[in-house]
LODRENMI-664873 format. One record per residue (C-alpha): residue in one letter; y, z, x. Coordinates in Angstrom, 3 decimals, always signed. Layout:
N
{site A,{Y,Z,X}}
...
END
This chain:
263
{site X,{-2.417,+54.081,+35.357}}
{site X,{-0.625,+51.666,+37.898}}
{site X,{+0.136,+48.166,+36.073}}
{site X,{+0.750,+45.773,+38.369}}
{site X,{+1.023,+41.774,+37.192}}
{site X,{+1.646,+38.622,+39.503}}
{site X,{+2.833,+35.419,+37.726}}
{site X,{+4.103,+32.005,+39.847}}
{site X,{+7.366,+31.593,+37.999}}
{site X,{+7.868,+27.936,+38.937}}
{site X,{+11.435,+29.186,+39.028}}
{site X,{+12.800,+32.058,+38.006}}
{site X,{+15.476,+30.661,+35.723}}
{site X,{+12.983,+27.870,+33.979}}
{site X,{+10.667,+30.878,+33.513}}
{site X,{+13.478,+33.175,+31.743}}
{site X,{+14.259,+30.442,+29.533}}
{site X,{+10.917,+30.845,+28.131}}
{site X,{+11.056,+34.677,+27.042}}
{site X,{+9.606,+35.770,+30.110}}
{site X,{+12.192,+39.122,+30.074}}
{site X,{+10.870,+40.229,+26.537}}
{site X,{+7.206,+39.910,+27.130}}
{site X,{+7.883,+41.859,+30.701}}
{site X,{+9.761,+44.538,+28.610}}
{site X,{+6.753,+44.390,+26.053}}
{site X,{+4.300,+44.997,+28.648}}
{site X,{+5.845,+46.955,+30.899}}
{site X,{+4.081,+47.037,+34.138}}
{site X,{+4.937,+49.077,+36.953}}
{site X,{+4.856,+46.135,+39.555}}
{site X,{+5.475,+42.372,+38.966}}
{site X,{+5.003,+40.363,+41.626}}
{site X,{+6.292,+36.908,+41.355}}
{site X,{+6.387,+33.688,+43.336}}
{site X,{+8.224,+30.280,+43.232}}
{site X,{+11.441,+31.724,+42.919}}
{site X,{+13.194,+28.075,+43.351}}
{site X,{+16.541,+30.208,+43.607}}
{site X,{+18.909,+32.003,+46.395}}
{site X,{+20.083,+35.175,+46.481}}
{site X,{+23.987,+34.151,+44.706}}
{site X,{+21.214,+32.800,+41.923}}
{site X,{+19.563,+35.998,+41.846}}
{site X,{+22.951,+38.657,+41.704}}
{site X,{+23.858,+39.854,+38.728}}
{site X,{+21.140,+37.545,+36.810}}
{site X,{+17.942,+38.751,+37.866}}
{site X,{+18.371,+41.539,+40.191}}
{site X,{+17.013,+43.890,+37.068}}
{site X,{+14.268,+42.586,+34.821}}
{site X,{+13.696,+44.344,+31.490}}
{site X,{+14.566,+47.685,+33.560}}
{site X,{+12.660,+46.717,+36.512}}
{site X,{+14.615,+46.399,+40.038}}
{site X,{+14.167,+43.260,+41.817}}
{site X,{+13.349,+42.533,+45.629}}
{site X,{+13.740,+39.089,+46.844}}
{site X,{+12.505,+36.737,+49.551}}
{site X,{+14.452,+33.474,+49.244}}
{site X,{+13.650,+30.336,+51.037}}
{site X,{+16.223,+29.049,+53.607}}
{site X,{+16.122,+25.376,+51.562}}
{site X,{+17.388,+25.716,+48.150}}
{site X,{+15.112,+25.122,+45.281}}
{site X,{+12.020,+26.029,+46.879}}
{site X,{+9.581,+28.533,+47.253}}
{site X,{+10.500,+32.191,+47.330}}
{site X,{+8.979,+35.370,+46.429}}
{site X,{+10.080,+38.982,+44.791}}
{site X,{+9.008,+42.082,+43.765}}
{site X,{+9.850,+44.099,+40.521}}
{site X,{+9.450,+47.469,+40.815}}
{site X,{+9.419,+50.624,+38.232}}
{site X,{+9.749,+52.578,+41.602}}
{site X,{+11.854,+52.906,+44.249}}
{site X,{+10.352,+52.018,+47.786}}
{site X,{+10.445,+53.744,+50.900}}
{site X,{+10.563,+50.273,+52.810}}
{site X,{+11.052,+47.096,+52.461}}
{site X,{+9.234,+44.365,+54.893}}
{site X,{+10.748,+40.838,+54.349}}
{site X,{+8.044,+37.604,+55.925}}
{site X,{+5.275,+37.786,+58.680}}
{site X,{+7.505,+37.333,+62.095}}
{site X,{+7.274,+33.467,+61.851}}
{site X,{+9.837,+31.508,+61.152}}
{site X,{+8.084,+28.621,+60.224}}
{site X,{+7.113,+30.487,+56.953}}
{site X,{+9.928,+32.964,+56.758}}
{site X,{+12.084,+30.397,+55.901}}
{site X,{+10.032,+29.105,+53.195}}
{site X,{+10.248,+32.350,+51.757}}
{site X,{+6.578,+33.291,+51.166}}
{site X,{+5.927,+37.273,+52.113}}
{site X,{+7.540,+40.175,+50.876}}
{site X,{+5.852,+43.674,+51.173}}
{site X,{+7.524,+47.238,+49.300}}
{site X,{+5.717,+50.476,+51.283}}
{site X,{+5.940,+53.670,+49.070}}
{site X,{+4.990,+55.568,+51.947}}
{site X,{+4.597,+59.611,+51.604}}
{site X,{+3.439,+62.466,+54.014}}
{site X,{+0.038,+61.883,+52.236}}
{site X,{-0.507,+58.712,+52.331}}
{site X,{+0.309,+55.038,+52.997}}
{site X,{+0.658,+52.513,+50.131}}
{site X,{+1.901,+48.452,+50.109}}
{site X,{+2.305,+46.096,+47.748}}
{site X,{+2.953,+42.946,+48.519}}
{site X,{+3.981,+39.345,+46.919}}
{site X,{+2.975,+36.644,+48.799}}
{site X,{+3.103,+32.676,+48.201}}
{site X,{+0.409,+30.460,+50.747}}
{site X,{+1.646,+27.391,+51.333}}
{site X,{+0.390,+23.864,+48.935}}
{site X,{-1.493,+21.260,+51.131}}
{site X,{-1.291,+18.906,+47.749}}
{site X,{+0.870,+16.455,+49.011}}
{site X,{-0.178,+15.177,+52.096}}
{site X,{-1.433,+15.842,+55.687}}
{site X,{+1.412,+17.854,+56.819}}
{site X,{+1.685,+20.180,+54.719}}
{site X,{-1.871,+21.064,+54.448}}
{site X,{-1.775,+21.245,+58.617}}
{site X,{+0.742,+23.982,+57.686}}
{site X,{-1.439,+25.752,+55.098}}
{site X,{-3.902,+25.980,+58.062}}
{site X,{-1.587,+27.383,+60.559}}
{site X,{-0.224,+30.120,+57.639}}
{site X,{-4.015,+30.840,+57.146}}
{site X,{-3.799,+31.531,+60.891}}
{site X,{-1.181,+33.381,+60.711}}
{site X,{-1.527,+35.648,+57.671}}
{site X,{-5.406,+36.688,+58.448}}
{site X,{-3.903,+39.205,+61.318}}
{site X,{-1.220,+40.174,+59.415}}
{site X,{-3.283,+41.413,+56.608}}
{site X,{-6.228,+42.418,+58.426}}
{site X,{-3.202,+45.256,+60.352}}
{site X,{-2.588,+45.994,+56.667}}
{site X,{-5.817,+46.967,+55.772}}
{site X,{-6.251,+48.989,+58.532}}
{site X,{-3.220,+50.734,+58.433}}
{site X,{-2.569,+52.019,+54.365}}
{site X,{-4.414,+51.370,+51.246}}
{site X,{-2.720,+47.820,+50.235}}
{site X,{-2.560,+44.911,+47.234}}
{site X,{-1.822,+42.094,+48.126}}
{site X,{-0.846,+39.773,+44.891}}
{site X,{+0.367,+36.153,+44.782}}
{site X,{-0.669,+32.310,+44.222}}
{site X,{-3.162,+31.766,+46.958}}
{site X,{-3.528,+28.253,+46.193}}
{site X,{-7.008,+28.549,+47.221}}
{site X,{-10.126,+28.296,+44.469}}
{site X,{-12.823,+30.595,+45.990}}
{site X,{-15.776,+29.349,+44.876}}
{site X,{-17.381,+26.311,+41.839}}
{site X,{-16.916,+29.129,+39.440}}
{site X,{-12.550,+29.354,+40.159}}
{site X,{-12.103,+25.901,+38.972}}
{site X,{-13.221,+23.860,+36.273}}
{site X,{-14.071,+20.343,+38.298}}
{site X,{-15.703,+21.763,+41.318}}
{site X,{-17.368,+18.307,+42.334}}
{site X,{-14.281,+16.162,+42.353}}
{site X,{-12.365,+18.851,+44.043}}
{site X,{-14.476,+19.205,+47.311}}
{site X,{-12.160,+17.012,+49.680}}
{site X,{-9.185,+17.887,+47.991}}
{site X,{-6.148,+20.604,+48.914}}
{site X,{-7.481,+23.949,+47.675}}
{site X,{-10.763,+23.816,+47.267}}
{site X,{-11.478,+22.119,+50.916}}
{site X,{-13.933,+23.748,+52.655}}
{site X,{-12.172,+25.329,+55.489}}
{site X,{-9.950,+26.649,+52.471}}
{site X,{-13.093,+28.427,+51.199}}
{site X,{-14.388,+29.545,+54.354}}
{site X,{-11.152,+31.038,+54.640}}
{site X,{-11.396,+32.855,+51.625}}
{site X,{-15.243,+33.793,+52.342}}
{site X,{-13.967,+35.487,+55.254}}
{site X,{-11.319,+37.564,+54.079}}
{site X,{-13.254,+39.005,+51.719}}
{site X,{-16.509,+39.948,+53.853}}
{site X,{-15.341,+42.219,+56.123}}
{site X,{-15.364,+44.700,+53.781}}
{site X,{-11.355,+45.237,+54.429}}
{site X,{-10.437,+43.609,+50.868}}
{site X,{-11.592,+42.841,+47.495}}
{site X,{-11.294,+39.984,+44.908}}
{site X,{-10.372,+42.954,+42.181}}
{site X,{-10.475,+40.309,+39.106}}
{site X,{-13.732,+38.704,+40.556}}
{site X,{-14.895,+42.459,+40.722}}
{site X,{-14.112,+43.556,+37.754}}
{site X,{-15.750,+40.000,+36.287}}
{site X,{-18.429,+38.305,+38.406}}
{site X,{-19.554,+35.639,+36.142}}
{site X,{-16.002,+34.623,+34.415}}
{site X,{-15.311,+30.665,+34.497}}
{site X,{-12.946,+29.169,+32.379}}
{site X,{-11.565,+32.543,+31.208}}
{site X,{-10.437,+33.538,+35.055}}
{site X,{-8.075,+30.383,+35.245}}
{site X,{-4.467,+30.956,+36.109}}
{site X,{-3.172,+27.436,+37.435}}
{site X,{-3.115,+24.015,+35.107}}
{site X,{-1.796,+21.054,+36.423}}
{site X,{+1.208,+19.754,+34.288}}
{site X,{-0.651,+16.394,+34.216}}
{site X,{-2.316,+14.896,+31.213}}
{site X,{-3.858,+17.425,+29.501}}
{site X,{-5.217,+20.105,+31.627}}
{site X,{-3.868,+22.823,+29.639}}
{site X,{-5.388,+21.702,+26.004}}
{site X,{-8.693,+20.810,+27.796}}
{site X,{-8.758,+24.174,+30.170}}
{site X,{-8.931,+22.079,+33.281}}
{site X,{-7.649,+25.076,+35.480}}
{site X,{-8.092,+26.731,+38.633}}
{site X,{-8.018,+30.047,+39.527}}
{site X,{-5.895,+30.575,+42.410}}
{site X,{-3.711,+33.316,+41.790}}
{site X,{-5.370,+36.930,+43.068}}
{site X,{-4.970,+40.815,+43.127}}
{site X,{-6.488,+41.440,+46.507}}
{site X,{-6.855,+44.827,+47.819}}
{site X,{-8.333,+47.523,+50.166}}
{site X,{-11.713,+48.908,+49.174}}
{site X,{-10.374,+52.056,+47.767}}
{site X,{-7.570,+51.011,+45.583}}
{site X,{-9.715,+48.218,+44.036}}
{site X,{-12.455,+50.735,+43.108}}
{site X,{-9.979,+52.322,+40.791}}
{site X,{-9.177,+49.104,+39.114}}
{site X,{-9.685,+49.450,+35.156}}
{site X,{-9.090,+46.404,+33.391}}
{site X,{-7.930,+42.935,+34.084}}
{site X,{-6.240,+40.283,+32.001}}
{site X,{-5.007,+36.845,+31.806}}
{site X,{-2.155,+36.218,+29.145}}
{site X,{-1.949,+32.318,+27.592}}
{site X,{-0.649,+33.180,+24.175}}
{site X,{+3.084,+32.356,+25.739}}
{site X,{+3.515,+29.870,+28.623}}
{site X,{+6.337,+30.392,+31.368}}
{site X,{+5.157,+28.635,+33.804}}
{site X,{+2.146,+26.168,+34.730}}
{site X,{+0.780,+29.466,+35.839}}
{site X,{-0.605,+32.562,+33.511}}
{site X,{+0.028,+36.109,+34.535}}
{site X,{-2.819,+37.728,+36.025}}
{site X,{-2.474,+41.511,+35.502}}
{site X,{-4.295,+44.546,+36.434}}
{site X,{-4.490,+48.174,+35.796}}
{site X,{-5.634,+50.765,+38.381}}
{site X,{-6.426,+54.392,+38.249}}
{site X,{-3.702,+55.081,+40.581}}
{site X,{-0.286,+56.963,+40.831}}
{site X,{+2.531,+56.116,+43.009}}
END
């Protein structure tokens, strides 16, 4: 089995603070994909370049503090593609992609952070130009290698991703160009919704996201916008899929998954 989690840390040294090491060493997956790194790479040497045994591949934002993704892996790449060719978002730090690329076949994993529109009209312009942006990128992916693509999407697909669907509707995230977005992706047939897959009908038990304001968390007032998105063929080996909430290190839960795969 290939275990591969993604959790938004919120930053990586808040979320460390908060066990996250022993539960990663408890559950040992092969992959864990994070985002929100909030550090730079000084932070990251000789603190977190390992993680409970796993070796750690980083994609810091140019502006300290903010964004950033990584990649722990159990296995040892045979490339490493750091950000999408546009600067814009490569120096926010939002796309990192490990190939384990053999004379049989063509495999990516990749960690990837979409851009917040939450806090005003610039920023959600942005989200729509990264939408742009990535759609190409990933659509080359799918046609290229078998590929999952994990990471805070900060999009809620549909009514059943988020628990006020009705309020939400003009709102960053659940927009409907957002959701067209989303509707798109996944109809070409080039890549799944493997947790939506593996659970059509799941609600409240599919969210990974509560705000940090008044008491979203106690009331289960969440959103699902974190994903395991793959090609066709990878997510029909996917075996089980599960949220964890006993332990909080972020405003974010890890979403993990297991596949019937080897790399």
């Amino acid at each position: 089995m290939l275990t591969v989690t993604t959790l938004n840390l919120n930053g990586i040294r808040s979320a460390a603070s908060k066990g996250l090491e022993d539960w990663v060493a408890a559950t040992a997956p092969d992959l864990l994909c994070v985002q929100e790194l909030k550090a730079q790479p000084p932070d990251m040497a000789g603190r977190f370049d390992t993680l409970a045994g796993l070796r750690g591949y980083f994609h810091c934002a140019v502006k300290k503090g903010y964004s950033g993704v990584g990649i722990y892996s159990r296995h040892e790449p045979s490339d490493v593609v750091v950000g999408i060719g546009v600067p814009e978002f490569d120096d926010e730090g939002r796309y990192l992609e490990l190939r384990f690329d053999t004379p049989a076949r063509a495999f990516s994993v990749v960690s990837v952070y979409f851009p917040s529109g939450s806090s005003g009209d610039e920023r959600q312009q942005a989200k729509f130009r990264f939408l742009d942006e990535i759609a190409p990128q990933l659509a080359r992916l799918a046609a290229e290698r078998e590929c999952l693509v994990c990471g805070d999407v900060n999009i809620a697909h549909t009514e059943k991703d988020l628990k006020n669907w009705r309020s939400n509707q003009k709102n960053s995230g659940f927009l409907p160009e957002e959701r067209a977005w989303m509707t798109q992706l996944l109809g070409g047939g080039a890549w799944v919704d493997v947790y939506r897959r593996l659970h059509p009908d799941a609600e409240g038990d599919g969210y990974t996201w509560w705000s940090n304001r008044g008491q979203a968390w106690a009331k289960n007032v969440g959103w699902r916008i974190d994903y395991h998105l793959a090609t066709p063929g990878l997510a029909a080996t996917a075996q089980r899929a599960s949220i964890y909430k006993a332990q909080r290190f972020s405003d974010h839960a890890p979403l993990t998954l297991e596949y019937a795969y080897r790399l």
